[in-house]
Backbone as CSV, one residue per row, in Angstrom:
resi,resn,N_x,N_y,N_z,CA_x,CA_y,CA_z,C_x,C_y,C_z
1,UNK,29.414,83.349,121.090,28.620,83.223,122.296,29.563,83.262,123.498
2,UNK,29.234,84.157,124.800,30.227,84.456,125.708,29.590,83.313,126.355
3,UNK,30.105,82.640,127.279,29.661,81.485,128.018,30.478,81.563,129.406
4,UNK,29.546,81.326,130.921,30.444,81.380,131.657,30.673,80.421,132.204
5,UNK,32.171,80.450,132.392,32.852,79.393,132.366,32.683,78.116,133.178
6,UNK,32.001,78.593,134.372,31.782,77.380,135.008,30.440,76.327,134.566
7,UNK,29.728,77.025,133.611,28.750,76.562,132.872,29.437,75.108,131.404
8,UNK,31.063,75.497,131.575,31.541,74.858,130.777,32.669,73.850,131.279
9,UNK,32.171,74.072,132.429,33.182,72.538,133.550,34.015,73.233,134.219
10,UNK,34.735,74.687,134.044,35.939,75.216,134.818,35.466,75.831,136.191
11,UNK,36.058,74.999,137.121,35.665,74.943,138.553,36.484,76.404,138.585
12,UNK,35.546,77.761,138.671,35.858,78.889,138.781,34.795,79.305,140.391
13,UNK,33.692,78.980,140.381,32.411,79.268,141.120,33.403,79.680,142.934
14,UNK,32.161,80.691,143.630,32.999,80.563,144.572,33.347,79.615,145.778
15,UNK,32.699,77.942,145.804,32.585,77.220,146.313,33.872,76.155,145.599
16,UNK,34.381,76.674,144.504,35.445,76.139,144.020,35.193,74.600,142.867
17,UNK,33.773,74.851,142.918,32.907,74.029,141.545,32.451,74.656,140.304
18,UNK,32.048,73.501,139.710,31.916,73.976,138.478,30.123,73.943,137.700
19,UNK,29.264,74.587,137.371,27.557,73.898,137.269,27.618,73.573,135.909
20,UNK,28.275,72.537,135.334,28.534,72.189,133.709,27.004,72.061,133.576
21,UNK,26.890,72.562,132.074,25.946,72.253,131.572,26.242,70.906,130.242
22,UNK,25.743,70.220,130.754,25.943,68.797,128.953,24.765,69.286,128.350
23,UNK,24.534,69.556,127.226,23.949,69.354,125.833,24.438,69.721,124.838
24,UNK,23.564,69.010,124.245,24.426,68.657,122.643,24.146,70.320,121.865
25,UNK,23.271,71.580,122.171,23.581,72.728,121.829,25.231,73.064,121.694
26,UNK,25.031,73.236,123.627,26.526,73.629,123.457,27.751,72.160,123.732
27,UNK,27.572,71.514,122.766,28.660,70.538,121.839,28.341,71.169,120.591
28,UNK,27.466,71.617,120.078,27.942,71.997,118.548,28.235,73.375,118.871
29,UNK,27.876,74.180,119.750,28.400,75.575,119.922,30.340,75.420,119.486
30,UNK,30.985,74.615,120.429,31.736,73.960,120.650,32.329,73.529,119.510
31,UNK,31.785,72.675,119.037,32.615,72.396,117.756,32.316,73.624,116.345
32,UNK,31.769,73.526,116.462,31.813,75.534,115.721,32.619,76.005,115.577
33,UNK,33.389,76.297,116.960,34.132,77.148,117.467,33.598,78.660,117.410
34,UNK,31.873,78.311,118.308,31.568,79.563,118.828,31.781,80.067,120.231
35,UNK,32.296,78.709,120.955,32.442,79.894,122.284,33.295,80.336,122.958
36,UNK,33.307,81.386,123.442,34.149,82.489,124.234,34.216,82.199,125.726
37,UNK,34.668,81.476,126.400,34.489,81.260,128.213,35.030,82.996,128.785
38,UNK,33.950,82.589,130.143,34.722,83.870,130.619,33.777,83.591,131.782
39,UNK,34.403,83.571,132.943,34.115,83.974,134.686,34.690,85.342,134.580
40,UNK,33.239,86.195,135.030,33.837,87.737,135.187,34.369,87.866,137.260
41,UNK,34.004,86.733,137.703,34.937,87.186,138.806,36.081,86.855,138.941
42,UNK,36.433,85.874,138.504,37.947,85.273,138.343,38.507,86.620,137.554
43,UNK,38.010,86.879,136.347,38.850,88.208,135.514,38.840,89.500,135.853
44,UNK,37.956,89.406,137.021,38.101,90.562,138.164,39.125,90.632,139.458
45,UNK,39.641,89.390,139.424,40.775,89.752,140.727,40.024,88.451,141.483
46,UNK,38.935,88.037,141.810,38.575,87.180,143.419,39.535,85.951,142.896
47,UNK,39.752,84.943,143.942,40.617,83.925,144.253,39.188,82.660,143.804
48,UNK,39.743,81.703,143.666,38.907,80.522,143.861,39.698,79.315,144.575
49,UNK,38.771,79.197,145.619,37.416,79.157,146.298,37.799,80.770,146.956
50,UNK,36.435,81.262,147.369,35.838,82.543,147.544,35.323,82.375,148.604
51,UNK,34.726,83.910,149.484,33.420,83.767,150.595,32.264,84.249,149.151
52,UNK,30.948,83.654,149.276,30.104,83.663,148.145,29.669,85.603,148.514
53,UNK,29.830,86.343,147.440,29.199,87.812,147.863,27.826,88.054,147.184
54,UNK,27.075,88.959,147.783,25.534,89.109,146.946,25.184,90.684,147.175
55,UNK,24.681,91.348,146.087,24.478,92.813,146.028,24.050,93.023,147.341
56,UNK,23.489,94.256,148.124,23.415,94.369,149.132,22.236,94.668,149.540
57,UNK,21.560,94.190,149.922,20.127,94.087,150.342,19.163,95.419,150.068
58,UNK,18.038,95.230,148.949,17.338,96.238,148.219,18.103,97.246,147.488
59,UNK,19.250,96.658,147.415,19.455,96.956,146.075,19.814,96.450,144.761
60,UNK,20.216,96.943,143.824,19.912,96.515,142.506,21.551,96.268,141.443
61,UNK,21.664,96.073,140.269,22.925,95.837,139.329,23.255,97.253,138.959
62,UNK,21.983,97.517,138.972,21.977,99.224,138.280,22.847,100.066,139.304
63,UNK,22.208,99.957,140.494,22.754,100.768,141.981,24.299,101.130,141.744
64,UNK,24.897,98.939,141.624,25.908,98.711,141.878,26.845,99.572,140.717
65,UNK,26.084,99.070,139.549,27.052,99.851,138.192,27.500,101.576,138.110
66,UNK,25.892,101.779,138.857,26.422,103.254,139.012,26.762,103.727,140.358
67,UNK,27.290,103.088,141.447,28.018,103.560,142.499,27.403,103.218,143.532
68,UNK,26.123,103.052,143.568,25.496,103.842,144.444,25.188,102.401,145.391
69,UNK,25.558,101.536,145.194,25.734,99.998,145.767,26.486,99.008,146.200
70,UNK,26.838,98.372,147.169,27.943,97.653,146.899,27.714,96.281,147.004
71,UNK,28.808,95.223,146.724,28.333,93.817,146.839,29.135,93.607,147.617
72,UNK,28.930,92.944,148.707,29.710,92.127,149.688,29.325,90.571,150.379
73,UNK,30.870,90.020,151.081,30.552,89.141,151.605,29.878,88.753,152.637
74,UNK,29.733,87.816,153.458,28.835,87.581,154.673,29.584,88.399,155.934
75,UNK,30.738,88.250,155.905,31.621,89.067,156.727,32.171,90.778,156.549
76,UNK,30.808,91.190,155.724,30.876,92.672,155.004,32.266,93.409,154.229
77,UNK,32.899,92.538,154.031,34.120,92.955,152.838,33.551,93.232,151.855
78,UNK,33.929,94.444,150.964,33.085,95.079,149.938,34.224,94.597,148.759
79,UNK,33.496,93.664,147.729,34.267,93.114,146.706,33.844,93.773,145.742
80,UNK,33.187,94.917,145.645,32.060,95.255,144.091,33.249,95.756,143.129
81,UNK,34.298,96.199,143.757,35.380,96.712,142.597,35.840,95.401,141.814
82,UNK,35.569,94.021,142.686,36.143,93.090,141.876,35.301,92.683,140.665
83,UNK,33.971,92.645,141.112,32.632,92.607,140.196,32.535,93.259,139.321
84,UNK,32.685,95.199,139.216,32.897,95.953,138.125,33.931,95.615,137.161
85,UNK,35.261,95.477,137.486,36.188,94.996,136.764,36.219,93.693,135.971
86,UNK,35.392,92.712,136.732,35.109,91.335,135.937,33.626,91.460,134.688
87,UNK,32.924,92.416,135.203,31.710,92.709,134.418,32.258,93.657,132.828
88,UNK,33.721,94.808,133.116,33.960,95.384,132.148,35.203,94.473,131.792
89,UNK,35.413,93.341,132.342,36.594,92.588,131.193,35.796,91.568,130.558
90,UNK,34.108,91.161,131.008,33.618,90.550,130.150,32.871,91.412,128.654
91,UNK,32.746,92.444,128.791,31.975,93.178,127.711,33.287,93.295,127.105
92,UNK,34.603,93.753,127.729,36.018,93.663,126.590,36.379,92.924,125.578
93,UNK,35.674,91.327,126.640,35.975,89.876,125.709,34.962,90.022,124.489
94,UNK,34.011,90.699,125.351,32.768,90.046,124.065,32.522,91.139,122.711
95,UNK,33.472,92.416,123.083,33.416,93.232,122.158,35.076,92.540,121.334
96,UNK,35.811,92.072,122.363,37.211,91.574,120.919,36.634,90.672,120.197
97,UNK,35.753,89.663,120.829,35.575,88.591,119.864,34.150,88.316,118.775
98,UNK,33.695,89.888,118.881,32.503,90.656,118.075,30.828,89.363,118.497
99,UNK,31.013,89.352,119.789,29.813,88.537,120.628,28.699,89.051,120.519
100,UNK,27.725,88.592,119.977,26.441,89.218,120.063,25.469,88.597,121.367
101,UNK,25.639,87.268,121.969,24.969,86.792,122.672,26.042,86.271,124.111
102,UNK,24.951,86.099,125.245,26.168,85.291,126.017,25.277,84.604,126.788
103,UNK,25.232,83.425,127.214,24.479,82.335,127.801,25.467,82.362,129.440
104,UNK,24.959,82.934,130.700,25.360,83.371,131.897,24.279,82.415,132.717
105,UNK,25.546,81.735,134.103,24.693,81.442,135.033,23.601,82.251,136.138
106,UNK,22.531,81.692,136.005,21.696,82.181,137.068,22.015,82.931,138.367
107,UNK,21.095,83.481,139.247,21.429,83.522,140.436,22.743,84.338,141.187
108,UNK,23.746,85.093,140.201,24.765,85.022,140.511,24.714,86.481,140.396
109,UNK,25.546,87.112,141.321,25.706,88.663,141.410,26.010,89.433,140.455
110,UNK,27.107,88.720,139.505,27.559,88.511,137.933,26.733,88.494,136.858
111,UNK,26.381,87.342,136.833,25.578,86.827,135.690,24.269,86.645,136.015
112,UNK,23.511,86.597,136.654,22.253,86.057,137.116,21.574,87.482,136.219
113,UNK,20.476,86.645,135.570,19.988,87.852,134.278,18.465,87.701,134.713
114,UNK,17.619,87.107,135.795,15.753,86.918,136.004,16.824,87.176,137.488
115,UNK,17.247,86.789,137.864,17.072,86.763,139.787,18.886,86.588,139.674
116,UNK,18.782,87.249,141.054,20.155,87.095,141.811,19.613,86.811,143.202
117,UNK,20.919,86.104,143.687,20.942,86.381,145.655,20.387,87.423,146.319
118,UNK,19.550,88.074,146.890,18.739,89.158,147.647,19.882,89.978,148.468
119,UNK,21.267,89.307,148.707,22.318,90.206,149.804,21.666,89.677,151.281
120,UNK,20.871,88.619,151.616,20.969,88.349,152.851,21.380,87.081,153.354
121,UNK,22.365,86.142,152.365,22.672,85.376,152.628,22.108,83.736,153.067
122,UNK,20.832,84.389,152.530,19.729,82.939,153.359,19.572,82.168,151.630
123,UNK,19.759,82.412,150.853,19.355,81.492,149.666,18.030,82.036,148.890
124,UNK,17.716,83.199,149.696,16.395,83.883,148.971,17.062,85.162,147.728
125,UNK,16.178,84.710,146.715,16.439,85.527,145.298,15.308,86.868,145.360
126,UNK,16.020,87.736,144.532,14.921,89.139,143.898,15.288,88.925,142.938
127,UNK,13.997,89.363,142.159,14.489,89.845,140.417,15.414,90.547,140.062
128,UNK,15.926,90.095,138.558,16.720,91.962,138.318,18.094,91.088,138.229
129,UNK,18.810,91.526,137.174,19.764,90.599,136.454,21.191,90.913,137.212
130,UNK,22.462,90.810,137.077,23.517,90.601,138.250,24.075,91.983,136.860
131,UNK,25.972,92.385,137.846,26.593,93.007,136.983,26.393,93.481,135.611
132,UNK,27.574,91.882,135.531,28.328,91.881,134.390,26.835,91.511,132.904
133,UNK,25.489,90.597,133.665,24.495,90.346,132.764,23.968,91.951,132.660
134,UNK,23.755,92.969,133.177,23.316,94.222,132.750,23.786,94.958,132.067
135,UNK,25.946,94.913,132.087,26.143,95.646,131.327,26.281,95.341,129.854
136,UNK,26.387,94.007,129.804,26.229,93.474,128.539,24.929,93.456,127.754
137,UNK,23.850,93.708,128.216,22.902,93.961,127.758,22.840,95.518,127.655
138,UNK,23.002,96.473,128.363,23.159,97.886,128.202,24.465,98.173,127.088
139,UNK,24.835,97.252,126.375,25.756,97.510,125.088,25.553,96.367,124.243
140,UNK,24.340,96.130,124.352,23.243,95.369,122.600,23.674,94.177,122.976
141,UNK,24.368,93.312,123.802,24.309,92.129,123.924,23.293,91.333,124.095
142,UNK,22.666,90.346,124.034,21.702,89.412,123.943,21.957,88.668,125.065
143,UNK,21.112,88.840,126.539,21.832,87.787,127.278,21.080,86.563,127.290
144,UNK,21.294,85.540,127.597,20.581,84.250,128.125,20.649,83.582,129.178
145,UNK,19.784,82.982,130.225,20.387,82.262,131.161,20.346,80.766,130.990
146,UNK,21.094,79.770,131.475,21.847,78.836,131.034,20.762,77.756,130.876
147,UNK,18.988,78.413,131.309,18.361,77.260,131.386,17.023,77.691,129.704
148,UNK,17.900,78.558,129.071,17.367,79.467,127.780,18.452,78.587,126.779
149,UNK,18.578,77.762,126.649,19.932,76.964,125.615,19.071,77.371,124.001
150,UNK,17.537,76.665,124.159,17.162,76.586,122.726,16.958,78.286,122.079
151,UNK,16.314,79.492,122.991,16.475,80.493,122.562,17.561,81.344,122.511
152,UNK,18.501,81.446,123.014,20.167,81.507,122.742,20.656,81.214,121.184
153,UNK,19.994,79.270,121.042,20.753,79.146,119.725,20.246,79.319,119.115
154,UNK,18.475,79.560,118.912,17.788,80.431,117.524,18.317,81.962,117.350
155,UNK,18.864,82.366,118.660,19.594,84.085,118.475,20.794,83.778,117.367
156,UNK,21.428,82.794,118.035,22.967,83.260,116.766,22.316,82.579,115.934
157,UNK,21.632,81.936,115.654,21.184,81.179,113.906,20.252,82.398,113.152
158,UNK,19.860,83.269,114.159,19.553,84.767,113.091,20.441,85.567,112.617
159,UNK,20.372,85.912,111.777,21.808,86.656,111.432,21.173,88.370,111.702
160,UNK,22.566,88.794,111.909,22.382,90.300,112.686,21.575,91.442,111.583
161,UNK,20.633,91.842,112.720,19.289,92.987,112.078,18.067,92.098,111.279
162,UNK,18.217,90.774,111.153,17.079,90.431,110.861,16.041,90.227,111.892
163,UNK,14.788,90.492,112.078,13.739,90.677,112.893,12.982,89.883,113.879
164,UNK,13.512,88.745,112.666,12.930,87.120,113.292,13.724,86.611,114.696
């Protein structure tokens, strides 16, 4: 299970916090030794603490993945090369460590898999999943968002190609 990291206490976020999640899922994920951490913007190049960036207003992950979009900050610096690069070093991780699922925070230009930031900076969301959550799903990944814990862990307790 790819997990991002600030979902797992590592103050990566761009406010320089961390949105831990406690449950006892992921404590046995954990003691398993099923999970994989990974902040795809940190493994993209951005610094922490950050200016927070959000796709760019009406547009989409898709836009961004295929060019035609960019993500920037409030002060219009275009970071999306850092975003692509953190989105293809997370599908890297999750293809070395043969990941079928990844439990990603919400909301996030990255990971946000139902809604991201809208690109206008006011705290208002659109549908439509971030980066690094699209391309991992556009290469059979299973995504989840962090408030999906119990359907996440019925995914890896199926074993692969069964239906259920």
């Amino acid at each position: 299970m790819l997990v991002s990291a600030c979902l797992l206490g590592s103050r990566v976020r761009y406010d320089g916090r961390a949105k831990t999640v406690a449950d006892a899922i992921v404590d046995r994920w954990r003691a398993e030794g099923r999970i994989v951490a990974h902040c795809p913007e940190v493994a993209g190049g951005l610094p922490v603490p950050r200016p927070p960036a959000e796709i760019e207003p009406g547009a989409d992950a898709r836009a961004v993945l295929e060019g035609r979009a960019g993500i920037r900050t409030p002060a219009g610096e275009d970071v999306t090369r850092h975003f692509l690069a953190g989105a293809r070093a997370a599908l890297a991780t999750a293809t070395e460590h043969g990941v079928r699922a990844a439990l990603l925070k919400e909301s996030s230009p990255s990971c946000g898999l139902h809604r991201v930031y809208d690109g206008t900076f006011t705290g208002a969301t659109t549908t439509g999943p971030g980066v690094t959550a699209l391309l991992l799903q556009d290469h059979g990944i299973a995504v989840f968002a962090e408030t999906a814990l119990e359907a996440a862990d019925a995914h890896l307790r199926t074993p692969p190609g069964d239906p259920a």
